[in-house]
C-alpha positions as a printed NumPy array, in Angstrom:
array([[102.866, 111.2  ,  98.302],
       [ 99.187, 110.776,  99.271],
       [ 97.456, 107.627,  99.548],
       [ 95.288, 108.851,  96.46 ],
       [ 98.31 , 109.79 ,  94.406],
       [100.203, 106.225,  95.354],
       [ 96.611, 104.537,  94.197],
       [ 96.019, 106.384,  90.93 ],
       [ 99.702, 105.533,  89.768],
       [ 99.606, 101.806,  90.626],
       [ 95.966, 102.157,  88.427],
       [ 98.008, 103.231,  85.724],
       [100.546, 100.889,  85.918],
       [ 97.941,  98.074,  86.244],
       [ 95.944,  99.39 ,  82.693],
       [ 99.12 ,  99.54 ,  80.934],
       [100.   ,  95.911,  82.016],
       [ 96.653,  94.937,  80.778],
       [ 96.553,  96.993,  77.779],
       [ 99.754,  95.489,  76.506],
       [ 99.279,  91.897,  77.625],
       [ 95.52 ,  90.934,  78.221],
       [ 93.671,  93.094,  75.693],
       [ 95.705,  91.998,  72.662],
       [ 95.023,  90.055,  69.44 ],
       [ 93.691,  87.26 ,  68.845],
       [ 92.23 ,  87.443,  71.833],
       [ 90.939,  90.729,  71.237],
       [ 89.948,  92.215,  68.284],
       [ 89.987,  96.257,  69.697],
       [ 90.573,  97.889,  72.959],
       [ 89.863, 101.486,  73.302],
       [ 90.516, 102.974,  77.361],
       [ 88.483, 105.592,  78.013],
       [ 90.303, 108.313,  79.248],
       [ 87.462, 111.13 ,  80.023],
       [ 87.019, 111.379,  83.605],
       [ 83.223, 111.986,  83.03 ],
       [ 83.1  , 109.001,  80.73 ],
       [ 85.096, 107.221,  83.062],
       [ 82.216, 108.057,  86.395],
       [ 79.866, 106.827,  84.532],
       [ 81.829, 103.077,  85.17 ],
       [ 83.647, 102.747,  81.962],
       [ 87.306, 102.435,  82.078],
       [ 87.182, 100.66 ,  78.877],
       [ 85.463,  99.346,  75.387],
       [ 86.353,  96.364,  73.631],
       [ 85.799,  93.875,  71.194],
       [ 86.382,  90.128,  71.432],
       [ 84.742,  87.253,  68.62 ],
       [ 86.658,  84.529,  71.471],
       [ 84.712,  86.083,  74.276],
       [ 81.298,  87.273,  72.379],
       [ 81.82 ,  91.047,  72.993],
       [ 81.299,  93.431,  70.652],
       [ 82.318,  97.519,  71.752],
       [ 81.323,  96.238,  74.889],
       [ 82.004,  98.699,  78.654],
       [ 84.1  ,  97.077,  81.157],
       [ 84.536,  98.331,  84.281],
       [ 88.026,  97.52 ,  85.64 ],
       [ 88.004,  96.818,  89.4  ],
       [ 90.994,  95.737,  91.461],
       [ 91.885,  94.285,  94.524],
       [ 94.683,  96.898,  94.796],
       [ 95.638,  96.896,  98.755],
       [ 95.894,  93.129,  98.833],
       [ 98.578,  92.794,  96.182],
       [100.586,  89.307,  96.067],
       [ 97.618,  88.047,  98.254],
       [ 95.305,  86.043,  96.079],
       [ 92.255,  86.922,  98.494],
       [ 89.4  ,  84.084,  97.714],
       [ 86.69 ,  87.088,  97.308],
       [ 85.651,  90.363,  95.647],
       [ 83.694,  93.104,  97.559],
       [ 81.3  ,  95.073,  95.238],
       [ 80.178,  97.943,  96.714],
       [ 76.689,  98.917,  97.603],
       [ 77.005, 102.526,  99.073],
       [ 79.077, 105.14 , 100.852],
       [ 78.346, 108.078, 103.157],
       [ 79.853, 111.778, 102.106],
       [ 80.945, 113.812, 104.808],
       [ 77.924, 115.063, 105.625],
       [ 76.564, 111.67 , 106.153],
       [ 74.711, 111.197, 103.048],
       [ 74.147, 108.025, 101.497],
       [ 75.547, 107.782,  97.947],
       [ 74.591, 104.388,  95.919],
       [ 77.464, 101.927,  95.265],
       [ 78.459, 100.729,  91.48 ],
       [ 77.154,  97.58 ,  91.526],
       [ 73.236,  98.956,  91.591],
       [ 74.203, 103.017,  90.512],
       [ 71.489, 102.831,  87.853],
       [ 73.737, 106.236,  86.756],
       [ 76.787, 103.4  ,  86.058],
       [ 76.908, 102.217,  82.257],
       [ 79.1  ,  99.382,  82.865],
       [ 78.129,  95.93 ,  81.434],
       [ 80.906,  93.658,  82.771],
       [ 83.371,  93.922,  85.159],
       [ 87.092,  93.007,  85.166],
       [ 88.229,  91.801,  88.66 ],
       [ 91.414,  91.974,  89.115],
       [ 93.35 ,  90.586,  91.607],
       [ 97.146,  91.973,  91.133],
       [101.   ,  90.08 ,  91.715],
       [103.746,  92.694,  91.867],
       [107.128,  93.844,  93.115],
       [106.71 ,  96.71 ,  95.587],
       [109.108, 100.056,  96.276],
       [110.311, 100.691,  99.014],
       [107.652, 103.183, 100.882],
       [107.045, 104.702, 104.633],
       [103.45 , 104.779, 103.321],
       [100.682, 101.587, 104.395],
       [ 99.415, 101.604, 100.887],
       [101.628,  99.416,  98.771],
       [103.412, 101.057,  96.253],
       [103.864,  98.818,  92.979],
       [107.362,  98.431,  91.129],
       [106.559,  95.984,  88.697],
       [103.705,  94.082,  87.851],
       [104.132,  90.054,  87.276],
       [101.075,  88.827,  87.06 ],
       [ 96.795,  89.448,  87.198],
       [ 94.149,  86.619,  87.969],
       [ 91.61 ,  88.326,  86.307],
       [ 87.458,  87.285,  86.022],
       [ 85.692,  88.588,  83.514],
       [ 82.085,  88.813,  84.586],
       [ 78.805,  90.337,  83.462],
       [ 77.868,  93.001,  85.55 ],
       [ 74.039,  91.187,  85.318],
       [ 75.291,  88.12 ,  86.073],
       [ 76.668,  89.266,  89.726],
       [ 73.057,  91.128,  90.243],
       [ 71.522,  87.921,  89.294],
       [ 73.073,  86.107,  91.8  ],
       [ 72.449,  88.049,  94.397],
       [ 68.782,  88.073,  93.329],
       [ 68.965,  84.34 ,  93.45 ],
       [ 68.702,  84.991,  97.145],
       [ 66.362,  87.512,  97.405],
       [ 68.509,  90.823,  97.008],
       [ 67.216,  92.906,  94.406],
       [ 68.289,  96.676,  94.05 ],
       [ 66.274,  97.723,  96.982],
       [ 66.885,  94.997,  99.239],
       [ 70.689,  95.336,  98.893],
       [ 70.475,  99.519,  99.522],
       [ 67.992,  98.407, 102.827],
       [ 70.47 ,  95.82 , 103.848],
       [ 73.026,  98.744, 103.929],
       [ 71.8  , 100.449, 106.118],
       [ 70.578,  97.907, 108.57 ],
       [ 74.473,  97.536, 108.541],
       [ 75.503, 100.684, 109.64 ],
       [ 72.878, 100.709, 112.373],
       [ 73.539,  97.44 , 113.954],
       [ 77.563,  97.083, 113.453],
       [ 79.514,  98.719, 115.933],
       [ 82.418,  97.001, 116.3  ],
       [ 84.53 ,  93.995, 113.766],
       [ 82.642,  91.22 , 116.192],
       [ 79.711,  92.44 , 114.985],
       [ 80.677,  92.477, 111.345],
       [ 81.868,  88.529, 111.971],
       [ 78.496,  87.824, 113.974],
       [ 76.992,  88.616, 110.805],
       [ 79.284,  87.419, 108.626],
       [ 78.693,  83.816, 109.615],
       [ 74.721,  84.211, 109.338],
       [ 74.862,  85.738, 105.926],
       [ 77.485,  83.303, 104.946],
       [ 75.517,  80.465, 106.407],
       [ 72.425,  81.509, 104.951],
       [ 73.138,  82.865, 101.354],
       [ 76.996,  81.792, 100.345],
       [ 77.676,  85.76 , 100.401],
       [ 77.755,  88.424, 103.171],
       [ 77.691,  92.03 , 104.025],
       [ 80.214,  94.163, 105.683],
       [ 79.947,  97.296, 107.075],
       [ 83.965,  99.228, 106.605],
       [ 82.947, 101.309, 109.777],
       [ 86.088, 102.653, 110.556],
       [ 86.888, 104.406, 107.222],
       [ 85.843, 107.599, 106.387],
       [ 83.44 , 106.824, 103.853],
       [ 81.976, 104.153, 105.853],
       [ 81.43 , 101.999, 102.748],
       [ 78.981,  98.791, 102.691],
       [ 79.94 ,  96.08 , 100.473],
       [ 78.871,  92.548,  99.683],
       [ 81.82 ,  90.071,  99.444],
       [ 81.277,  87.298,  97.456],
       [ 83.576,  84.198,  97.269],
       [ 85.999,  84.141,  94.033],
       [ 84.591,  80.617,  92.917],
       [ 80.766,  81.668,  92.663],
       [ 82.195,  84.625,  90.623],
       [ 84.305,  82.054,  88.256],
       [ 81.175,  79.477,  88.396],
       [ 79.378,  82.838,  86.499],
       [ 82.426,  84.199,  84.652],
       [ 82.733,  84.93 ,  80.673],
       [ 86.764,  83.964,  80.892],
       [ 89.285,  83.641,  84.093],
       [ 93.206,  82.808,  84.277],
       [ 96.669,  84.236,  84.769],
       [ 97.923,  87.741,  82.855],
       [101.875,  87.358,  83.483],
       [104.703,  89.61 ,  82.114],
       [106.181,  86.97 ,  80.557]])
């Protein structure tokens, strides 16, 4: 099975854990996952309702922390761009003006694995989600807080790919950015979409958060 194949099935397992747990009376009032794969590239995975929460047929855009299952990583990377393989530079979802989304769903996933030859984790069953709610605004405010708007975060992008060459590089930089703004960039050199992100720490995404806790199967 290819790594694609292994990641769209634990994606499926993960929205039928949530749609049968998390987005469920009273907490929710409706729930409808889009299932359109146009609909669905335009950053909605699904539209719900919530009087607890203040929502009303509002887009969420579900995003997961899928290779680092039963890890509880203390960050989220959003990403900011990508290069196809002809090296061109394709905008991330966090600024894709394109991207309808309105709040995003991290995820950060607890789960009994099968038994696989393959690197990408394989999910059995799922236990549990820590999950943050968050407005996708809110996460663009913050990093405008420190000067990134839209263009800013699309420059710093590519100052990344010019200047990292190796992972000391990305930690140089790491510390500065980390130092100097709470947040920093990284630069995924060695995959083959080369992606950019900015990784912000989980508790200045809670600090900003509409709701955040513990999904469990039981």
């Amino acid at each position: 099975m290819s790594f694609r194949n292994i990641d769209m099935e634990n994606e499926q397992k993960l929205a039928r854990f949530l749609d049968e747990r998390f987005y469920v009376a009273p907490d929710f009032s409706s729930a409808t996952r889009i299932v359109d794969l146009a609909e669905q590239m335009k950053g909605k995975d699904i539209i719900v309702s919530s009087e607890k929460y203040g929502l009303t047929n509002a887009i969420i855009d579900e995003k997961c922390t899928a290779h680092y299952v039963n890890k509880d990583i203390p960050t989220f990377a959003f990403e900011l761009s990508f290069l196809l393989p002809n090296w061109q530079e394709v905008e991330g979802w966090l600024t894709d003006p394109e991207k309808e989304t309105e709040y995003y769903l991290l995820l950060y996933p607890f789960a009994t694995l099968a038994s696989s030859p393959s690197k990408v984790p394989v999910y059995d069953k799922i236990t549990k989600v820590r999950y943050i709610l968050v407005r996708r605004s809110d996460v663009q405010r913050l990093l405008l807080e420190k000067g990134f708007n839209r263009t800013a975060l699309l420059n710093k992008a590519q100052e990344m790919r010019r200047s990292v060459r190796c992972k000391e590089d990305n930690e140089r930089i790491k510390a500065i950015d980390r130092a100097s703004y709470g947040f920093w960039f990284f630069y995924t050199f060695w995959l083959s979409e080369k992606p950019v992100n900015v990784v912000i720490p989980r508790g200045q995404l809670e600090a900003i958060a509409i709701t955040t806790g513990f999904c469990a199967a039981d």
